[in-house]
NUZAPA-927924 format. One record per residue (C-alpha): residue in three letters; x, y negated, z. Coordinates in steps of 0.5 Angstrom, whole numbers, plus 500, padded with zeros to 3 digits. Example, Ala and Ser with C-alpha at 12.3 -4.5 7.8 and 13.67 -1.06 7.14 Angstrom:
BEGIN
ALA525509516 SER527502514 
***
This chain:
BEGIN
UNK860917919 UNK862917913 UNK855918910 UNK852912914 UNK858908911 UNK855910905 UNK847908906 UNK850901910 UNK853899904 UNK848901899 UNK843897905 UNK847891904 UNK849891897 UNK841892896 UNK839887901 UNK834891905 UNK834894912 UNK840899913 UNK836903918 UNK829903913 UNK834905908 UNK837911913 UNK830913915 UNK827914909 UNK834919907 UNK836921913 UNK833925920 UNK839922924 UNK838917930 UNK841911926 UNK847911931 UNK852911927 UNK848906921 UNK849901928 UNK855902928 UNK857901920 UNK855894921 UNK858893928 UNK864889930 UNK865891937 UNK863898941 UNK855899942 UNK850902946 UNK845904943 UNK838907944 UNK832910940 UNK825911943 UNK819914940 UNK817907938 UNK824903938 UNK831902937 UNK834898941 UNK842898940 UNK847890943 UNK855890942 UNK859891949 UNK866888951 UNK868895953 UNK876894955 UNK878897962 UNK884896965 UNK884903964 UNK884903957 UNK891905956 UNK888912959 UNK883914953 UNK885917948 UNK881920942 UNK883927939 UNK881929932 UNK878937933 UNK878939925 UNK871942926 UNK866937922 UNK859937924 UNK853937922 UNK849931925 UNK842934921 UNK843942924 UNK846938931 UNK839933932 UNK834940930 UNK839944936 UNK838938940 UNK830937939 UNK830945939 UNK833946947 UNK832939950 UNK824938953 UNK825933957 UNK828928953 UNK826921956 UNK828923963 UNK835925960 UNK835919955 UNK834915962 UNK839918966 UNK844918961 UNK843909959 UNK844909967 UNK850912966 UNK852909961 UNK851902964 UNK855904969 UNK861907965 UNK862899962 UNK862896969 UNK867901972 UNK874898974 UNK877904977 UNK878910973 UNK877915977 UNK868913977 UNK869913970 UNK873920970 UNK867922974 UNK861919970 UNK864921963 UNK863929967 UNK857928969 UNK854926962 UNK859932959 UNK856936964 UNK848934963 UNK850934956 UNK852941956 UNK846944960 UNK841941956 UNK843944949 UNK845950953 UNK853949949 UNK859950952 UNK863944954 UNK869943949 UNK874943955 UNK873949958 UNK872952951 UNK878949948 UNK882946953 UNK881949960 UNK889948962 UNK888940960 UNK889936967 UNK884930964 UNK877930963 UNK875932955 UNK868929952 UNK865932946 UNK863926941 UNK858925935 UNK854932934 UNK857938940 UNK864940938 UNK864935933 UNK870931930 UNK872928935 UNK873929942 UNK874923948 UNK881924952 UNK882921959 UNK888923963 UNK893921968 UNK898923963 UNK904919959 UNK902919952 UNK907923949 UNK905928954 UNK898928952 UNK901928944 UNK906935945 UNK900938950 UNK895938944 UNK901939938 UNK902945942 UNK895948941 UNK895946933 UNK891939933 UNK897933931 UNK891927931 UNK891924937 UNK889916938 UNK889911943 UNK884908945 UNK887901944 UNK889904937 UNK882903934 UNK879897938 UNK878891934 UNK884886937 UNK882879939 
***
């Protein structure tokens, strides 16, 4: 992110398209140079001959049992994109099943269907780039679901969980990582 940041910038500053600017210097899939310069989540899509990205209203009722916890473990987005090129081989049929998921996701109401179309993306996710998913290599004791996000295994995992908060704080204090957010803590507020 920080490196997107940092290319968006410069794009804006130079008054040229940050996604020509990105690459050019960049192997990444532009995601996060969207992302610098958006007000509200996204979904994003990039083809072999096109980007597509639009702004969701992403605020379930079920908001207040998102959390996101910081996994200390910085990734490589260059080594993460070479894996992924590497193992994948049906990369349309994946990329299709994965936007219907999340198209999903944003229209879901009950908790339960979104816990289950987030495991199913970790479980695709997972066989296609031969990985171990975060949750049962870190976490396999945690009653809620855990999702992997940015490059696998990377920053940042997504947490879903029944649980209170400060049940959710002490489990993961209790295994050495402090760095936890709610989901309501991160998204702009109206």
């Amino acid at each position: 992110g920080s490196s997107s940041t940092l290319i968006y910038n410069v794009a804006q500053w130079a008054d040229v398209n940050p996604f020509h600017l990105h690459f050019y210097v960049s192997s990444g899939s532009g995601y996060d140079i969207a992302c610098a310069g958006a007000a509200l989540p996204i979904v994003y899509q990039l083809n072999e001959d096109e980007l597509k990205y639009h702004e969701v209203d992403f605020k379930p009722s079920f908001l207040d049992r998102i959390y996101f916890v910081y996994l200390g473990s910085k990734q490589n987005s260059g080594e993460g994109i070479f894996h992924y090129t590497k193992n994948v081989k049906k990369r349309k049929e994946i990329a299709q099943k994965i936007g219907s998921l999340t198209d999903m996701a944003l229209s879901c109401e009950e908790l339960n269907d979104f816990v289950n179309l987030v495991e199913e993306h970790e479980e695709i996710i997972s066989r296609e780039l031969k990985l171990q998913k975060v949750k049962k290599e870190r976490f396999p004791d945690f009653p809620g679901t855990i999702k992997s996000l940015g490059a696998w295994g990377g920053d940042f995992a997504m947490v879903i969980c029944q649980e209170p908060y400060e049940w959710i704080k002490s489990y993961f204090e209790s295994k050495k990582y402090t760095t936890i957010f709610r989901y309501s803590e991160l998204i702009l507020q109206d």
